[in-house]
SEKE-195425 format. One record per residue (C-alpha): x, y, z; residue in three letters. Coordinates in steps of 0.001 Angstrom, whole numbers, plus 500000, padded with zeros to 6 digits. Example, Ala and Ser with C-alpha at 12.3 -4.5 7.8 and 13.67 -1.06 7.14 Angstrom:
REM residues 2
512300495500507800ALA513670498940507140SER
//
This chain:
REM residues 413
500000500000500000UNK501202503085499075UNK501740505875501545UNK499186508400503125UNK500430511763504389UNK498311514455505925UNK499478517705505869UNK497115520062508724UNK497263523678509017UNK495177525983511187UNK493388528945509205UNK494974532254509914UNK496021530088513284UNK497104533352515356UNK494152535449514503UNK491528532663514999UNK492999531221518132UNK492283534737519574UNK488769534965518407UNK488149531219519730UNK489225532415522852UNK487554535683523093UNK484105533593522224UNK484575531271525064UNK485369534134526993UNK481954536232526547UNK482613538122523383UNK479875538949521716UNK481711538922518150UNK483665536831516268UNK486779538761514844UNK486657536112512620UNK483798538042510816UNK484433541472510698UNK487901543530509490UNK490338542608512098UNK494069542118512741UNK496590540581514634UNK499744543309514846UNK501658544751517610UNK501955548303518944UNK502803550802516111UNK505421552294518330UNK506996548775519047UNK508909546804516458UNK506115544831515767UNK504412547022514437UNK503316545156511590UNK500009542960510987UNK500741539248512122UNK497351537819510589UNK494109539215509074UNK490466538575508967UNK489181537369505482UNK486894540930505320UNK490213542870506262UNK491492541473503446UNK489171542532501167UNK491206546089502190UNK493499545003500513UNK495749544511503866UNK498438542467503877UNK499972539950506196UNK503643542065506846UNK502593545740506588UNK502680547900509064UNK499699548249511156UNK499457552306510470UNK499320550947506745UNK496508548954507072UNK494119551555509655UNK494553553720506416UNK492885551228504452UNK490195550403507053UNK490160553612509473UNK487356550783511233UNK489758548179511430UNK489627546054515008UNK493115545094516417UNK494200542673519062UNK497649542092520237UNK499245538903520121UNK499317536179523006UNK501785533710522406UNK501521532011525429UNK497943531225524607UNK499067530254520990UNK501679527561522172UNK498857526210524550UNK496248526028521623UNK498684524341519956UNK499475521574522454UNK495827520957522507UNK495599520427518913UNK498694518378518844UNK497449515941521513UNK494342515460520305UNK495811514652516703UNK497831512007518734UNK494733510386519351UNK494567509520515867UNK497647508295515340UNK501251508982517557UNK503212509323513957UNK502543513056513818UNK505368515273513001UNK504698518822514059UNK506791521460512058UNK505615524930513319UNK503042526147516102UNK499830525575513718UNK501157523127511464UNK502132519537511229UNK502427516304508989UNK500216513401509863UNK501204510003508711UNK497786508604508062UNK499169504861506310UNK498709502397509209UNK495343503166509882UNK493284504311506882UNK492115501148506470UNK489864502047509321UNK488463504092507403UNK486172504568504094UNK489090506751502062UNK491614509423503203UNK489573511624501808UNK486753510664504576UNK488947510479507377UNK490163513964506567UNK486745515355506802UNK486040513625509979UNK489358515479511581UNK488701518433510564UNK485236518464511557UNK485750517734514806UNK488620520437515028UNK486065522905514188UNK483250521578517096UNK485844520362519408UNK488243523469519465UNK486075526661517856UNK488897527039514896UNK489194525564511642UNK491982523961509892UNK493051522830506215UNK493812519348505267UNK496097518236502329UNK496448514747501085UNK499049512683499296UNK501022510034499032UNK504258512165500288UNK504947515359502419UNK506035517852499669UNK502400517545497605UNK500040517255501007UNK502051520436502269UNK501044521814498747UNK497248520800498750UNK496859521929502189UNK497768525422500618UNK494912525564498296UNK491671527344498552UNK490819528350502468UNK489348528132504969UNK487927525034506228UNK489140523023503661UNK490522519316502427UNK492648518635499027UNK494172516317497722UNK497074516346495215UNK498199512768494566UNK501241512565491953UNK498507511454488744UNK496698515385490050UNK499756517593489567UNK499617518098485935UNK495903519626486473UNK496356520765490451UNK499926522418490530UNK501974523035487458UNK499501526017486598UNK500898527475489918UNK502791530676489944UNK506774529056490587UNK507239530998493663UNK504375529062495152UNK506400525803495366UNK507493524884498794UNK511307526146499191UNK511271528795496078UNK512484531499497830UNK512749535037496665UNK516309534812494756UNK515539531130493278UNK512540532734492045UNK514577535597490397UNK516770532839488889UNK514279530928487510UNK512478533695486221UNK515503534992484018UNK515740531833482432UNK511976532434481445UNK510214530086483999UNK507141531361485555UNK505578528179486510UNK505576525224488477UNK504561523069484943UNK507410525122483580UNK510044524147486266UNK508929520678485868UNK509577520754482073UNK513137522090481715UNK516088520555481215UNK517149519591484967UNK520939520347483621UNK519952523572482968UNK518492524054486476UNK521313523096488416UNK523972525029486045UNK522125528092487297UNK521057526929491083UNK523065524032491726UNK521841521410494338UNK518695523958495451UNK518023523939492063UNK517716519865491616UNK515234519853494832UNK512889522565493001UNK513025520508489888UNK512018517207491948UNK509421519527493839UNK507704520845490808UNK507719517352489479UNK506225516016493086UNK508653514047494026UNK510013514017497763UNK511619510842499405UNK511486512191502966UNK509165510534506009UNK507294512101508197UNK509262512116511977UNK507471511257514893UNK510105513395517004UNK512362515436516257UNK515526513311516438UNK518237514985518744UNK520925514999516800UNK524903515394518084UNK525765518881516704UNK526895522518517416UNK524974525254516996UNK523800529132517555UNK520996531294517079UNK519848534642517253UNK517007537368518376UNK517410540167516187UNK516878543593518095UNK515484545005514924UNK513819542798512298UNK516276541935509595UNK514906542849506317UNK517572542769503975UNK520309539666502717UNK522894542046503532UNK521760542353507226UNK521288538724507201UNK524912538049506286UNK525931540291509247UNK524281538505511589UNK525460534654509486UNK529246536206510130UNK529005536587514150UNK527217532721514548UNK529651530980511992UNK532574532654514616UNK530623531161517487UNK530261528263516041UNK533288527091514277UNK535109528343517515UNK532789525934519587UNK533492523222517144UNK537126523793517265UNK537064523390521237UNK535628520121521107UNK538126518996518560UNK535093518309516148UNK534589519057512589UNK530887519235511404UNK529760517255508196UNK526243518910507538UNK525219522881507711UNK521686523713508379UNK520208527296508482UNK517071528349510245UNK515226531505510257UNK511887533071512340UNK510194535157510796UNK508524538180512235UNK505139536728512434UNK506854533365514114UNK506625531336511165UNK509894529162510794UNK512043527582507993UNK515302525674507566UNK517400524710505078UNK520601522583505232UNK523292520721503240UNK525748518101503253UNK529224519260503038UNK531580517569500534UNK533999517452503788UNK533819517947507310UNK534917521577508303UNK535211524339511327UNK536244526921509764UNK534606529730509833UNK534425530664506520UNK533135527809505662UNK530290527975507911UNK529226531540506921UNK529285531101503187UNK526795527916503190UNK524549529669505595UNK524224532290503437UNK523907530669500089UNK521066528433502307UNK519844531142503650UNK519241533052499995UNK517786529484498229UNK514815530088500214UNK514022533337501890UNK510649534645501370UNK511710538607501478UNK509673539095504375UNK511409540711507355UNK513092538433509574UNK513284537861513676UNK515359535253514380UNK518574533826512692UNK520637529998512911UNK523292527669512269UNK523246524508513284UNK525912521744512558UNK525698517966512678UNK527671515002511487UNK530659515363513962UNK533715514051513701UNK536961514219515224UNK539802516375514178UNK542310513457514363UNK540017511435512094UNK541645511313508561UNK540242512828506097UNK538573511422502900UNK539853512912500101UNK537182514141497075UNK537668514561493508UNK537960518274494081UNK541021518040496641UNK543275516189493755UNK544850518785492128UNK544981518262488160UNK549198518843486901UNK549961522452485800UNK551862523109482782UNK555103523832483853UNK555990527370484298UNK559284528875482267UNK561737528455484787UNK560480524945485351UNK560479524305481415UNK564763525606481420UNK565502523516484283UNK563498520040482647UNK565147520992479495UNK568905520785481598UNK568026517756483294UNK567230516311480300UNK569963517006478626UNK572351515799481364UNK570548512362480752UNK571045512346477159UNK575158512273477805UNK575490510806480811UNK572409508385481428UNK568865508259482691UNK570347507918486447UNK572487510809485941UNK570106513060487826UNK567320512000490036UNK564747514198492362UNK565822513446495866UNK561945512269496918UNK562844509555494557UNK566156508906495894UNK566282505222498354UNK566392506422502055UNK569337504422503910UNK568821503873508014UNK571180505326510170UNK572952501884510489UNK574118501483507003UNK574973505231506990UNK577017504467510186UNK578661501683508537UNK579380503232505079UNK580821506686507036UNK582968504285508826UNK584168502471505931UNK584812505597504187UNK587718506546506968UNK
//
């Protein structure tokens, strides 16, 4: 039987968490249902709209603009500051109660997780049913909705799960992506990030069908390994399994608050440079060198990504660890402003460990340079009078121990 993934995802999760708990609380309206916000106080850094109503959007407001912004818009706009104490214990309700389903849930952000549904849909009529029946009961149970996406793999149920909202259950299996995601704008697939986007763009793709299409060589000439994963993505293929837990890993790692929302790559490197010192530096004191590189970034409405890759060999150096956090970090961030920066190593090994060499430590033979090419032209010539053993390079030469030296020193006298 082939697999079934569940991807679940609460609607809007921060704004109707609030308005759950308001209605259980007394209100006597939803915020749900009228132009609404979740942002921060203008004069505070947060000053920006976290999540929206569906009727503020019809403002035109946008998730990431300032709240000023969006009371221009809607002078009758209602705002509520965000409680993310409440939000984390929301979301340890809906996590637990998911468990009840089935313990093989693998949550990946506050509101969202993967569920893998293959051991026990044959308790049910379809997947299809089964999703219904969860989400329903999210809805009566909890007083907030959710969207479920279904597949036979993580990448496409994270992508179905993104369709039309609220309240809502897709499916995308691999025969549906011709019809269901190829039309897709490209920098709707999972992991296009802003610069990939800008890549791909230049070479004339605008779509995921489009992505899916080209010539993979051409793809990774231009965005090397990132660019292979997109080309799988857009083509729906993803070989990874959903994780129960989070496995705790043996690594080295560091990560960041920003006192001001970073909002630019150049920022981001800053703040890359100071945690590759901390962490090579760490590594280094443990005598450890780190095989793998992953990145991770929070952004300013709590949402969280990560991106990492294998190294052709382990490394602490610095450098090192700064340049593939940044080239991770540009594969796939969104351009929205961003709180909180990482880099986290695993695959440790010793220092003392030897190290196996690649194709790209070999160094190919130089032509010889003109002061090389007189003095192989001598030697050569020396050989032509005198023999081939006239001259020899002394790493050739036969080393003798310090007996027979002793001996032939003696001998000599």
């Amino acid at each position: 039987m082939s697999s079934v993934i569940f991807h679940i995802d609460v609607n809007s999760a921060y704004l109707s968490w609030t308005a759950a708990e308001k209605l259980k609380n007394g209100a006597a309206q939803d915020l749900r249902e009228i132009p609404s916000i979740i942002g921060g106080d203008q004069k505070s850094r947060h000053g920006v709209v976290l999540a929206k109503s569906v009727p503020a959007k019809k403002y035109g407001i946008r998730t990431g603009e300032p709240v000023a912004n969006a009371f221009r818009k809607c002078p009758n706009l209602v705002m509520e500051p965000p409680d993310h104490k409440m939000y984390r214990q929301k979301s340890a309700m809906l996590m637990e109660y998911l468990r009840s389903f089935t313990t093989k849930i693998e949550q990946v952000s506050v509101d969202e997780c993967y569920m893998d549904f293959t051991e026990i849909a044959s308790q049910y009529a379809s997947p299809v049913s089964a999703a219904f029946q969860i989400k329903d009961s999210i809805r009566e149970k909890f007083g907030f909705t959710v969207n479920i996406g279904i597949s036979s793999n993580k990448l496409l149920a994270k992508m179905a799960s993104d369709f039309e909202k609220p309240d809502k259950v897709h499916t995308l299996f691999p025969e549906e992506v011709p019809l269901k995601m190829w039309p897709l704008p490209i920098g709707e697939l999972f992991m296009a990030g802003r610069s990939s986007v800008e890549a791909l763009k230049k070479l004339e793709i605008d779509t995921i069908g489009e992505l899916a299409n080209a010539d993979l060589g051409l793809i990774e000439l231009h965005l090397k390994s990132h660019g292979k994963m997109l080309w799988e993505f857009a083509n729906g293929i993803d070989h990874s399994e959903v994780q129960p837990e989070q496995s705790e890993a043996k690594g080295v790692g560091n990560s960041t608050t920003l006192s001001e929302d970073a909002a630019t790559v150049e920022e981001a490197m800053k703040v890359f440079y100071k945690l590759a010192k901390s962490v090579g530096a760490r590594l280094r004191k443990a005598g450890q060198r780190a095989g793998m590189v992953s990145m991770e970034i929070k952004y300013y409405d709590f949402r969280t990504a990560s991106h990492q890759k294998q190294l052709l060999k382990p490394t602490n150096e610095d450098q090192v660890l700064y340049e593939t956090a940044c080239q991770l970090f540009k594969e796939i961030w969104s351009g929205e402003p961003v709180r909180l920066l990482g880099i986290r190593t695993a695959k440790l090994s010793a220092e003392s460990e030897p190290e196996q060499m690649t194709l790209f430590d070999m160094e190919l033979p130089q032509p010889p340079d003109e002061k090389h090419q007189r003095l192989n032209a001598a030697m050569e010539a020396i050989r032509k009078r005198y023999g081939n053993d006239a001259v020899k390079k002394a790493s050739l030469m036969k080393k003798t121990d310090g007996k027979n030296d002793g001996k032939k020193k003696k001998n000599e006298r």
